[in-house]
C-alpha atoms as a printed R data frame, in Angstrom:
    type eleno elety resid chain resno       x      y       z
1   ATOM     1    CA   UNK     A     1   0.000  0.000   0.000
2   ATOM     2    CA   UNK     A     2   1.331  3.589  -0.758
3   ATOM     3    CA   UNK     A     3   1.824  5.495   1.991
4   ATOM     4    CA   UNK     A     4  -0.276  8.022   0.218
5   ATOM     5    CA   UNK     A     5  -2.790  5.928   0.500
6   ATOM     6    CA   UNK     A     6  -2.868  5.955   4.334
7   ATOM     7    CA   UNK     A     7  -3.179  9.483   5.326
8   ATOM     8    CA   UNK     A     8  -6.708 10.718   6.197
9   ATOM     9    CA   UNK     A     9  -9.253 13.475   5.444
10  ATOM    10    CA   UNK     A    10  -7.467 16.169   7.570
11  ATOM    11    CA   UNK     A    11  -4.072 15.088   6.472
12  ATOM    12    CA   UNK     A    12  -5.478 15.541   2.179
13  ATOM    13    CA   UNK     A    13  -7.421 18.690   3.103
14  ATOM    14    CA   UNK     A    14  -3.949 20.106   4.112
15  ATOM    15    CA   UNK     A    15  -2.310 19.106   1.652
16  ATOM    16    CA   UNK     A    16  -4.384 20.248  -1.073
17  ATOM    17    CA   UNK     A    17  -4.897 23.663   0.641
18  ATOM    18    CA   UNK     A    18  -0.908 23.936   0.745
19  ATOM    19    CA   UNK     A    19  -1.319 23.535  -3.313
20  ATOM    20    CA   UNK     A    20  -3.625 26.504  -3.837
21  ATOM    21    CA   UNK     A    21  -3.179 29.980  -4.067
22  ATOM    22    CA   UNK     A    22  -6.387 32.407  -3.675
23  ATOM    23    CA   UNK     A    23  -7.921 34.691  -1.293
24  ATOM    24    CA   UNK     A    24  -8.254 32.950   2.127
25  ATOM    25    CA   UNK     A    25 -12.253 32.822   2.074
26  ATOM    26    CA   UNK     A    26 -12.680 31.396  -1.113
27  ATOM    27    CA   UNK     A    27  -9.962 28.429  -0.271
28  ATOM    28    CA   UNK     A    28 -11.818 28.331   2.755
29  ATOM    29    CA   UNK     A    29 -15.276 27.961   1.046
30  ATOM    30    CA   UNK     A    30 -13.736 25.353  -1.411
31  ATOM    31    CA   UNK     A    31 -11.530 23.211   1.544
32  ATOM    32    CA   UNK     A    32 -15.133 23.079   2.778
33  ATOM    33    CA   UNK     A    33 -16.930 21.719  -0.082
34  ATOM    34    CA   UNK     A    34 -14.068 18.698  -0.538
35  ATOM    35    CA   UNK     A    35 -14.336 17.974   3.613
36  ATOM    36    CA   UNK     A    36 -18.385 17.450   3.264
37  ATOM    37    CA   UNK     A    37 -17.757 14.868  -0.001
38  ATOM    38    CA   UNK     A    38 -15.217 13.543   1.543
39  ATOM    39    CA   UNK     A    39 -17.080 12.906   5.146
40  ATOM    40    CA   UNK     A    40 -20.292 12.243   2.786
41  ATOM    41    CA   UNK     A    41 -18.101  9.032   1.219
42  ATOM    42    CA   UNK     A    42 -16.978  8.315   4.681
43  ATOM    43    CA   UNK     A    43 -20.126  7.770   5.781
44  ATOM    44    CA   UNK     A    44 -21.252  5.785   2.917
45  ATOM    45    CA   UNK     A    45 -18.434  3.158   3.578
46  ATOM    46    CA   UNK     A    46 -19.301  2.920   7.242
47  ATOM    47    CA   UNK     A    47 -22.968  2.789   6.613
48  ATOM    48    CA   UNK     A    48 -21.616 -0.462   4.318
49  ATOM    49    CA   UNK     A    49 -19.867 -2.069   7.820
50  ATOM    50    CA   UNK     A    50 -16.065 -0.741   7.295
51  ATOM    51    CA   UNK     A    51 -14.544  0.676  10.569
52  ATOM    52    CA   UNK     A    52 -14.184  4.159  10.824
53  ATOM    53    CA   UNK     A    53 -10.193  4.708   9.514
54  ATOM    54    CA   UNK     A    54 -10.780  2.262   7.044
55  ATOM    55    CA   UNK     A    55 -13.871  3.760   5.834
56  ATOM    56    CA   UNK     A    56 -12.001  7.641   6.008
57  ATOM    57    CA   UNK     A    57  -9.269  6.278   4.321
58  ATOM    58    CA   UNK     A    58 -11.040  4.562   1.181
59  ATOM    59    CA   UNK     A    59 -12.594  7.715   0.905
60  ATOM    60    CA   UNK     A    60  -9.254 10.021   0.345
61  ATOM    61    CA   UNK     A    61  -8.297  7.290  -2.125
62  ATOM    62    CA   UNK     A    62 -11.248  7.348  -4.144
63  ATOM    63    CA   UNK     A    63 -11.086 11.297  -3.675
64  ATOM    64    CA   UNK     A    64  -7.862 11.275  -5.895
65  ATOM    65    CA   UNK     A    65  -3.851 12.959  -5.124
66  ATOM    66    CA   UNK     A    66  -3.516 16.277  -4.388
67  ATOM    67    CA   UNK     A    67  -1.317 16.795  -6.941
68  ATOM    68    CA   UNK     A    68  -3.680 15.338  -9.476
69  ATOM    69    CA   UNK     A    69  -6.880 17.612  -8.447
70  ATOM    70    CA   UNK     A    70  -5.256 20.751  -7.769
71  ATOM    71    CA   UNK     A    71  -5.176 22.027 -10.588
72  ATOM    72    CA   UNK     A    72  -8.744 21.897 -11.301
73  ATOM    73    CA   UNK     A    73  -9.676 23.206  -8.070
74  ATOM    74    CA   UNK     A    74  -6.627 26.166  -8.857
75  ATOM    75    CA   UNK     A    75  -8.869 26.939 -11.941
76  ATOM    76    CA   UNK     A    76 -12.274 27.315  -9.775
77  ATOM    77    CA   UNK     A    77 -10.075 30.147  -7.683
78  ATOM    78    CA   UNK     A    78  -9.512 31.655 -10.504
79  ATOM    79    CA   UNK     A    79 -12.667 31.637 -11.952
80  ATOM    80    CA   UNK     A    80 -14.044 33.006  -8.420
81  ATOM    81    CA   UNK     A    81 -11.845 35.620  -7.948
82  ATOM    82    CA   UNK     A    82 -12.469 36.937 -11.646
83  ATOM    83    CA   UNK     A    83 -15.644 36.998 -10.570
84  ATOM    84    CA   UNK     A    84 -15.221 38.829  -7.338
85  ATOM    85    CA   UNK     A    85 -13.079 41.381 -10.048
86  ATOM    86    CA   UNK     A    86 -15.216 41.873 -12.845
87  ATOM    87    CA   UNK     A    87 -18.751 42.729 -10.499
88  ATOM    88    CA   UNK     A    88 -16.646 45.213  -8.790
89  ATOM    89    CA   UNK     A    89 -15.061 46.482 -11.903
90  ATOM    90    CA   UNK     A    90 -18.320 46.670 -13.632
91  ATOM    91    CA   UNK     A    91 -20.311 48.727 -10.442
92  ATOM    92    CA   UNK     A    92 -17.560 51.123 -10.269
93  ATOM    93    CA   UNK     A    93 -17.220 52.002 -14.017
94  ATOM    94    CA   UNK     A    94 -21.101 52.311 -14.167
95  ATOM    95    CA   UNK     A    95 -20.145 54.859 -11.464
96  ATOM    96    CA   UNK     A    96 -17.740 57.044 -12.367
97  ATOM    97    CA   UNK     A    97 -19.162 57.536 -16.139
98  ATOM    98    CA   UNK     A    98 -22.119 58.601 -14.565
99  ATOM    99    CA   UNK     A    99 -20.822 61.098 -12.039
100 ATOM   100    CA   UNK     A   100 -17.461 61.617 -12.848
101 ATOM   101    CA   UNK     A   101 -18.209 64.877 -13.861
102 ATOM   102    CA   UNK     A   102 -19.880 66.222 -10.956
103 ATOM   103    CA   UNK     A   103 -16.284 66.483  -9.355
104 ATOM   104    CA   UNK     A   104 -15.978 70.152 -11.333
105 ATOM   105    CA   UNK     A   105 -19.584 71.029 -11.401
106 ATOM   106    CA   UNK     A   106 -19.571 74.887 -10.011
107 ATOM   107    CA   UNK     A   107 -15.698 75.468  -9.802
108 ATOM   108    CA   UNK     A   108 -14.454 78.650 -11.011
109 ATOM   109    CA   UNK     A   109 -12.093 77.143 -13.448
110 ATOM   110    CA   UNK     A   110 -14.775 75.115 -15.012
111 ATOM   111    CA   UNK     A   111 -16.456 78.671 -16.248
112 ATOM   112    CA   UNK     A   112 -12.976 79.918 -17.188
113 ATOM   113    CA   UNK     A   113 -10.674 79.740 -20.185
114 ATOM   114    CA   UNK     A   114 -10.749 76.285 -21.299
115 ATOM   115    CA   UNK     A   115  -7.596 74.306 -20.447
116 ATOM   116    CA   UNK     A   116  -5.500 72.870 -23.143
117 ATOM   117    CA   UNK     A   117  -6.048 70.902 -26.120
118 ATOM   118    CA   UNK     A   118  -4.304 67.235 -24.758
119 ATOM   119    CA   UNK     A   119  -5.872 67.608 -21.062
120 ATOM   120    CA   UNK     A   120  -9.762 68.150 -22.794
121 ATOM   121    CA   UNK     A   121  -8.643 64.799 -25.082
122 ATOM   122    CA   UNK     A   122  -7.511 63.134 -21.783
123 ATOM   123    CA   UNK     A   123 -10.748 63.901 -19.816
124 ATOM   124    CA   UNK     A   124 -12.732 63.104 -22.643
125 ATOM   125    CA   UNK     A   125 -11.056 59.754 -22.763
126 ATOM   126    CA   UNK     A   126 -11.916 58.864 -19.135
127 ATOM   127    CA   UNK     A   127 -15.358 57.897 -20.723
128 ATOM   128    CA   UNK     A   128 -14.204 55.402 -22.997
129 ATOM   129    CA   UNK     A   129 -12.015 54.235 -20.911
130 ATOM   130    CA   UNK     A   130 -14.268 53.202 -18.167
131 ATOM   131    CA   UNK     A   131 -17.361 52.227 -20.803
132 ATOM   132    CA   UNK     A   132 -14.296 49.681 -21.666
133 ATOM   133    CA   UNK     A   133 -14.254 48.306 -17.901
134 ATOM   134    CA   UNK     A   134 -17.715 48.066 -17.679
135 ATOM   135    CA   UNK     A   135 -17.655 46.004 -20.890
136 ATOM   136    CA   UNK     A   136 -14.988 43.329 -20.224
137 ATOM   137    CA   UNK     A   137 -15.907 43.308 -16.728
138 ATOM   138    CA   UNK     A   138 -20.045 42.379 -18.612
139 ATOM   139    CA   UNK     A   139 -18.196 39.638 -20.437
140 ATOM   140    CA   UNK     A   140 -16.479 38.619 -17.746
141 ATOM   141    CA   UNK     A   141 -19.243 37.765 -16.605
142 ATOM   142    CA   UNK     A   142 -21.522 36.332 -18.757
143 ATOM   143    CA   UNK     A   143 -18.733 33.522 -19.971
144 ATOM   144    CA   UNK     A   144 -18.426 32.981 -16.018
145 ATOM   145    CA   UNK     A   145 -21.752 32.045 -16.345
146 ATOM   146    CA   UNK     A   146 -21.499 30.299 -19.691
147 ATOM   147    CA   UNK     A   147 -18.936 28.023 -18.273
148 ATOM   148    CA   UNK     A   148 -19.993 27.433 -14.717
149 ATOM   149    CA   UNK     A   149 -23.348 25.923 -16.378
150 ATOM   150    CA   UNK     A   150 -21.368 23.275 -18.434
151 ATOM   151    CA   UNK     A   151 -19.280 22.569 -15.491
152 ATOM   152    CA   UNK     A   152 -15.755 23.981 -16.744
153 ATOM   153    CA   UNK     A   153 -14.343 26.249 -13.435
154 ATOM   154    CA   UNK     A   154 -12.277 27.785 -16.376
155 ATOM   155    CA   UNK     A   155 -11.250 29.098 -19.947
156 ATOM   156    CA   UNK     A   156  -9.082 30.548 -22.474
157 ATOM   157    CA   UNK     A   157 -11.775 32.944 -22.815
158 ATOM   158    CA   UNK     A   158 -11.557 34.000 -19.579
159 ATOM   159    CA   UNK     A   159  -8.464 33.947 -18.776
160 ATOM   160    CA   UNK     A   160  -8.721 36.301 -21.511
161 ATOM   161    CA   UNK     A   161 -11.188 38.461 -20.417
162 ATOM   162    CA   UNK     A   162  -9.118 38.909 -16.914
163 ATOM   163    CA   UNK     A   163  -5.876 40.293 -18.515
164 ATOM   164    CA   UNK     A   164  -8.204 42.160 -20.667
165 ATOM   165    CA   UNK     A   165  -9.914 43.444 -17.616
166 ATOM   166    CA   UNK     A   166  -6.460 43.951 -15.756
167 ATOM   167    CA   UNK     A   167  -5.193 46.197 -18.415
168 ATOM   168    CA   UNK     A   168  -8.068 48.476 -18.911
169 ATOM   169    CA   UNK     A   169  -8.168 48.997 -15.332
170 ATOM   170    CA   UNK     A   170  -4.500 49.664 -15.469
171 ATOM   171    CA   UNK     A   171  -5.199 52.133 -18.043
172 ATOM   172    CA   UNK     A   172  -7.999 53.922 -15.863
173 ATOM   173    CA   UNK     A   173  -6.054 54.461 -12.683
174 ATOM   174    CA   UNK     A   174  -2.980 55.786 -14.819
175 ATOM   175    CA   UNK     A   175  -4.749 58.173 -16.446
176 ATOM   176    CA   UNK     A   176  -6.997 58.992 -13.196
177 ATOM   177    CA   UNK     A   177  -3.947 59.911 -11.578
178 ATOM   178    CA   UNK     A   178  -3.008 62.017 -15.027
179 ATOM   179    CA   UNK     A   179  -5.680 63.963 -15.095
180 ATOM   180    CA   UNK     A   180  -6.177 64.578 -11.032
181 ATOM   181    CA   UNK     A   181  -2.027 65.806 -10.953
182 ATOM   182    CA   UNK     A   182  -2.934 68.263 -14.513
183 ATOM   183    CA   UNK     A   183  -6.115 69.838 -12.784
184 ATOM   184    CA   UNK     A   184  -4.281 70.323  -9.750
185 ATOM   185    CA   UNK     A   185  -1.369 71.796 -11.890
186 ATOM   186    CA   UNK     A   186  -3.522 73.950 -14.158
187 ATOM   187    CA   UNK     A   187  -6.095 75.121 -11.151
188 ATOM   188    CA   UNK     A   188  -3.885 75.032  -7.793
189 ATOM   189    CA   UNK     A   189  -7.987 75.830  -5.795
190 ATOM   190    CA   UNK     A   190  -8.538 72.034  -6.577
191 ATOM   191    CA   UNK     A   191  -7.555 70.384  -3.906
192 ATOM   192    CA   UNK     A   192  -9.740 73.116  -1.696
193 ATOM   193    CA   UNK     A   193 -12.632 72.287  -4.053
194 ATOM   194    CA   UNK     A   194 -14.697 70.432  -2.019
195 ATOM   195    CA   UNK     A   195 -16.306 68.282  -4.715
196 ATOM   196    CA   UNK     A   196 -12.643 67.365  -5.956
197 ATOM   197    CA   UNK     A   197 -11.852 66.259  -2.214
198 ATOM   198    CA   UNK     A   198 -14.745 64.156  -2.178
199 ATOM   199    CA   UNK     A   199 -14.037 62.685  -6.195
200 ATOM   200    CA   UNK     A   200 -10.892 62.055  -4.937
201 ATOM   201    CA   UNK     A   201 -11.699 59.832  -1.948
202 ATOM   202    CA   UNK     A   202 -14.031 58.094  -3.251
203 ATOM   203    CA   UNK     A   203 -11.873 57.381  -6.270
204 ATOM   204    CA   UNK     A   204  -9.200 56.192  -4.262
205 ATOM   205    CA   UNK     A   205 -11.403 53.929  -2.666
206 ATOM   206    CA   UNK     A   206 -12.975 52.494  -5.641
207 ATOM   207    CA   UNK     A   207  -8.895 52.096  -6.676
208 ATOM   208    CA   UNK     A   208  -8.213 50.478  -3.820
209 ATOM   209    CA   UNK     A   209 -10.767 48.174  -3.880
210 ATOM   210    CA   UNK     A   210  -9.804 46.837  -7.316
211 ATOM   211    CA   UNK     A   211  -6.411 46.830  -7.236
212 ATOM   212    CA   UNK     A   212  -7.002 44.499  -4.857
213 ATOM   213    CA   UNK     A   213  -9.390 42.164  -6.090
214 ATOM   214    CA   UNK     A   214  -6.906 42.098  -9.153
215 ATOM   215    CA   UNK     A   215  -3.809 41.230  -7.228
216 ATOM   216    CA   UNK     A   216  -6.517 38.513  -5.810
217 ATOM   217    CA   UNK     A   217  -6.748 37.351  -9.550
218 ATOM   218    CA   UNK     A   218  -2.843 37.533 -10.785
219 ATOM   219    CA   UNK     A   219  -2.112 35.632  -7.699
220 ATOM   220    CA   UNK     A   220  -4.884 32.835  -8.556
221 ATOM   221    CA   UNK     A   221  -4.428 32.489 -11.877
222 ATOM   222    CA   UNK     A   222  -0.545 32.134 -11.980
């Protein structure tokens, strides 16, 4: 007999947990899952008159190696945590098109001269950029959905999608930052403007909150 083949449920939850990379919860949520089959097969052997450690242990053979499985179970982090990513992706782009805006509504530079040509094509590009997000983060989505429904944690496609999604956010917060250092630059009252204190936090935030969620992904997906 292997000595593989002797360890028990705790000893295989550990060691599959020790092959995964992912946010804690969702490894949690998953470890979960495979410790209820697991126990669930347990059961079944002992209900059919094995003792207890024999029953546990033709359980985590049937269950498979770690090293075979993980990488399946790798692929359903990933899949999660592009999902985590793309609903927060998509909520904040919806967002900020809608009131980015507001930040200069009633300044005193936004009824004066109008500021150069390249910062007007840089805040007019803040738009598309985030109508971009919201897109891939949609897709994103929907071929989560796709594939979770014909049981594949995982594709090309969305694998895809997440750099996709990873580089247009990229692209926002770079030229966030742009345009936030230019106003200050071109109207030095910004960052006394209340509404531009208030954009800014916010927008920091929302950054914040989705750099993280893609560092969740890289690190899940690798």
């Amino acid at each position: 007999m292997r000595a593989c083949d002797k360890v028990g449920i705790d000893e295989r939850l550990r060691d599959l947990e020790s092959r995964l990379h992912g946010p804690t919860r969702l490894r949690t949520e998953l470890i979960r899952e495979v410790r209820d089959a697991l126990d669930d097969a347990a059961e079944a052997y002992r209900d059919g008159g094995l003792p207890a450690r024999e029953a546990e242990r033709r359980a985590v053979v049937d269950f498979g190696s770690p090293a075979e499985l993980a990488p399946a179970y790798q692929a359903e982090l990933a899949a999660g945590t592009l999902r985590g990513l793309a609903r927060r992706a998509l909520v904040i782009a919806v967002l900020l098109v809608a009131c980015g805006d507001l930040t200069w509504q009633g300044s005193s530079w936004s009824g004066g001269p109008p500021p150069p040509a390249g910062y007007q094509v840089l805040a007019g590009s803040m738009h598309g950029i985030w109508l971009t997000v919201a897109t891939v983060a949609l897709a994103a989505l929907v071929s989560g959905r796709w594939a979770a429904r014909r049981g594949r944690a995982g594709t090309s496609v969305n694998r895809l999608l997440g750099w996709g999604l990873t580089g247009t956010l990229t692209l926002g917060a770079v030229a966030g930052v742009a345009l936030f250092g230019w106003s200050i630059a071109l109207w030095e009252a910004a960052l006394t403007w209340p509404p531009m204190i208030v954009g800014a936090v916010l927008a920091g935030a929302a950054h914040f909150a989705l750099f993280r969620a893609t560092r969740f992904w890289l690190v899940a997906t690798r």
